[in-house]
N, C-alpha and C positions, 0 to 999 in steps of 0.2 A: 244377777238377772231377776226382773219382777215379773210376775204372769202378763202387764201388757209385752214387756221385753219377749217374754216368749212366742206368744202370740204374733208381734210382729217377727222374729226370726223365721219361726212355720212360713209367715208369707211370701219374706222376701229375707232368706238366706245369703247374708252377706260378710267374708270370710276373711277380707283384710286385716292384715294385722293393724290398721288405722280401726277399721270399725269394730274389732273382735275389743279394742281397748277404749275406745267411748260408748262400748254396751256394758263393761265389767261392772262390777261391783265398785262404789265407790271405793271401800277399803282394799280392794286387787288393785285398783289406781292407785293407790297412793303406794302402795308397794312397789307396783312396775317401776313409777316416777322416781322412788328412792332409789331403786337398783341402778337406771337408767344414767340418775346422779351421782351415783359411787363407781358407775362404770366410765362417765366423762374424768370425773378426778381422779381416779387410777391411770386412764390415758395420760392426762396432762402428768401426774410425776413421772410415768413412763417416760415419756421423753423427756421432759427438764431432768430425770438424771443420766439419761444416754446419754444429752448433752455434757450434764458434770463430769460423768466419767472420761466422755473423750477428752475433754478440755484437763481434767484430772492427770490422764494417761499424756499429752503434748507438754504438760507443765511439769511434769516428771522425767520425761525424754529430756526436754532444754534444759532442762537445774542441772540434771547430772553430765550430761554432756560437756557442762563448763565447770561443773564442780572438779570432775577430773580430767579437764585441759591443764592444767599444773596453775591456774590464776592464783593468785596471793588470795587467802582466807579475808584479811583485812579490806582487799580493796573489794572481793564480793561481798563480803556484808556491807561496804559503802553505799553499794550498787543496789540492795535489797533492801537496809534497815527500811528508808524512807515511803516504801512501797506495799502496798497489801501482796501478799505471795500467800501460796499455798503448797501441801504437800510437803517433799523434802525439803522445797526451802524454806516453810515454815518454822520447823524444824532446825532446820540450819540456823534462821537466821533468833529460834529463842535461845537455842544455846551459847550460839557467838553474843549474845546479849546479856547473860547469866557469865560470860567468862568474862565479857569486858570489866559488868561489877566488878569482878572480884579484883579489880586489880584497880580499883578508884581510890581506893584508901592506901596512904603511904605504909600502914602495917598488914597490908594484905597477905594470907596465907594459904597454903593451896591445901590445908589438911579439910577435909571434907568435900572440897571443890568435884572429886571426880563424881562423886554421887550426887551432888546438887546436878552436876549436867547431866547426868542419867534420871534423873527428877524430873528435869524439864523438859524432856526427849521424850522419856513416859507419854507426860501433859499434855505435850503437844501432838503427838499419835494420836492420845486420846479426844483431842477437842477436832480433830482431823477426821478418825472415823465417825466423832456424833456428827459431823456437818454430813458426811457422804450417807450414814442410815439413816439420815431425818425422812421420815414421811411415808420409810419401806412399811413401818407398824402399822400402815395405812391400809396398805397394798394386802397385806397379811390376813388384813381383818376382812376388806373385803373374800382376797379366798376363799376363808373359812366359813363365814360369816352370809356369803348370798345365796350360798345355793340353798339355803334352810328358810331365807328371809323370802326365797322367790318360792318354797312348798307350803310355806304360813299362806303367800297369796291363792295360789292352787286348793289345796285345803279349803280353804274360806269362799272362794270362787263354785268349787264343787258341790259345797252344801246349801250354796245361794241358788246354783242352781237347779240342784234337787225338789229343796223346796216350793221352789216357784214353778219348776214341773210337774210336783203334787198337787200344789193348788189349781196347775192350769188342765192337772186330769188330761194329757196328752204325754203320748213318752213316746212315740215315733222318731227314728233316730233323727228326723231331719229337724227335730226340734231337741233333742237331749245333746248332739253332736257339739251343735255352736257353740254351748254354752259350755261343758268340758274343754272345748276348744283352748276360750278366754281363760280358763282358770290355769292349762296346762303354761298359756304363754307367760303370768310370771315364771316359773321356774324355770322357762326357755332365755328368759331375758336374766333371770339368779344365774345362771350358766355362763350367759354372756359376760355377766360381771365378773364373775369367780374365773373362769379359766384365763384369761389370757394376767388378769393380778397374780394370779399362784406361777404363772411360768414367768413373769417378770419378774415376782419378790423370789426366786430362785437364782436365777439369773445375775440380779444384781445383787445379793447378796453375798454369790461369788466373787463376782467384783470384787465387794468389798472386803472381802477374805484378799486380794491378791493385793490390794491397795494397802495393806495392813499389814502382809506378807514385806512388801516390797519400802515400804516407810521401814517398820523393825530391821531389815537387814542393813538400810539406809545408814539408822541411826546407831546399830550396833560397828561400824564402819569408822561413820564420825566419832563417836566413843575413842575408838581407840585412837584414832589421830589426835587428839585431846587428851587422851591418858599420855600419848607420845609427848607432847609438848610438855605438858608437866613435869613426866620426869626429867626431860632436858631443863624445867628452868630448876627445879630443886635440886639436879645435879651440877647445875652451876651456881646456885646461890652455898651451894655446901663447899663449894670448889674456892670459892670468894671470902 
């Protein structure tokens, strides 16, 4: 605030958070604005990943549902190769793709096979949870990161308006008040942006503990039905 700003507050005291923010400090605006905009793009991955998760958590329900209806392995991976999938059948469908290899070559051998599909089972968890954490580092920073960037505006609001109440030699609350006011409100709006980012990136971070939970147990599972087959084809090529 500048001594005319003061001066007109004294006259005509007016206390909207509309007008409390086109009296601030140029630099308390540019703060609110930035919080204002790390508080919209926190919303939007908020819900673009409630949505991933549900559609995560349905695409994980129907893979398994059919994975253990007894179908032939073969003809689910027909049904999948062609197809973007996600989740365990991702999963599914890079290891059935790492076992087909191995059996292209007429001297194919199954001695290191079971740990290349535990390789690709790894990979693919891991290329699974980077897709589901993208953007949480976002959400994080915000947290941490606004409620200090909304006191940098406060801070700097207060000493603007200190000064500009020294200059104007009036300190009558109905002129010191407004202007504490505008400085309190960045860190009301650092607020806004921080609390509901930190109970979101909590929230969905669990998530993605159970999304990672529930892939590992997936593919420790599939593992061994592939350890299974193995030993059946090397117990019959030793048979032969």
């Amino acid at each position: 605030m500048n001594t005319d700003a003061v001066a007109t507050v004294a006259a005509n005291p007016d206390t909207t958070l509309l007008a409390m923010f086109w009296s601030a400090h140029i630099v308390v605006k540019i703060v609110m604005i930035g919080l204002l905009a790390a508080s919209f793009w926190s919303w939007t991955i908020i819900v673009n990943k409630t949505l991933l998760f549900a559609k995560f958590r349905r695409a994980m329900d129907g893979f398994e549902q059919i994975f253990w209806s007894g179908q032939s392995l073969e003809e689910l991976y027909g049904s999948l190769a062609q197809r973007p999938v996600a989740g365990a059948a991702s999963l599914f469908v890079s290891a059935m793709r790492e076992w087909k290899r191995s059996f292209q070559t007429p001297t194919a051998s199954f001695r290191g096979l079971h740990a290349r599909l535990d390789k690709v089972l790894d990979v693919s968890i891991a290329h699974e949870i980077e897709r589901l954490e993208s953007n949480l580092l976002f959400l994080a920073t915000v947290a941490s990161a606004a409620p200090f960037v909304g006191l940098f505006g406060t801070v700097w609001g207060i000493m603007t308006s200190f000064r500009s109440i020294a200059a104007s030699r009036n300190t009558s609350l109905a002129v010191v008040a407004p202007g504490i006011a505008e400085a309190l409100l960045a860190t009301a709006i650092g607020l806004f942006a921080a609390v509901p980012a930190l109970i979101a990136y909590n929230k969905l971070q669990g998530d993605v503990a159970r999304a990672q939970a529930r892939m590992e147990s997936f593919a420790d599972e599939f593992s061994s039905i592939l350890s299974r087959q193995i030993d059946q084809h090397v117990s019959g090529d030793k048979a032969a």
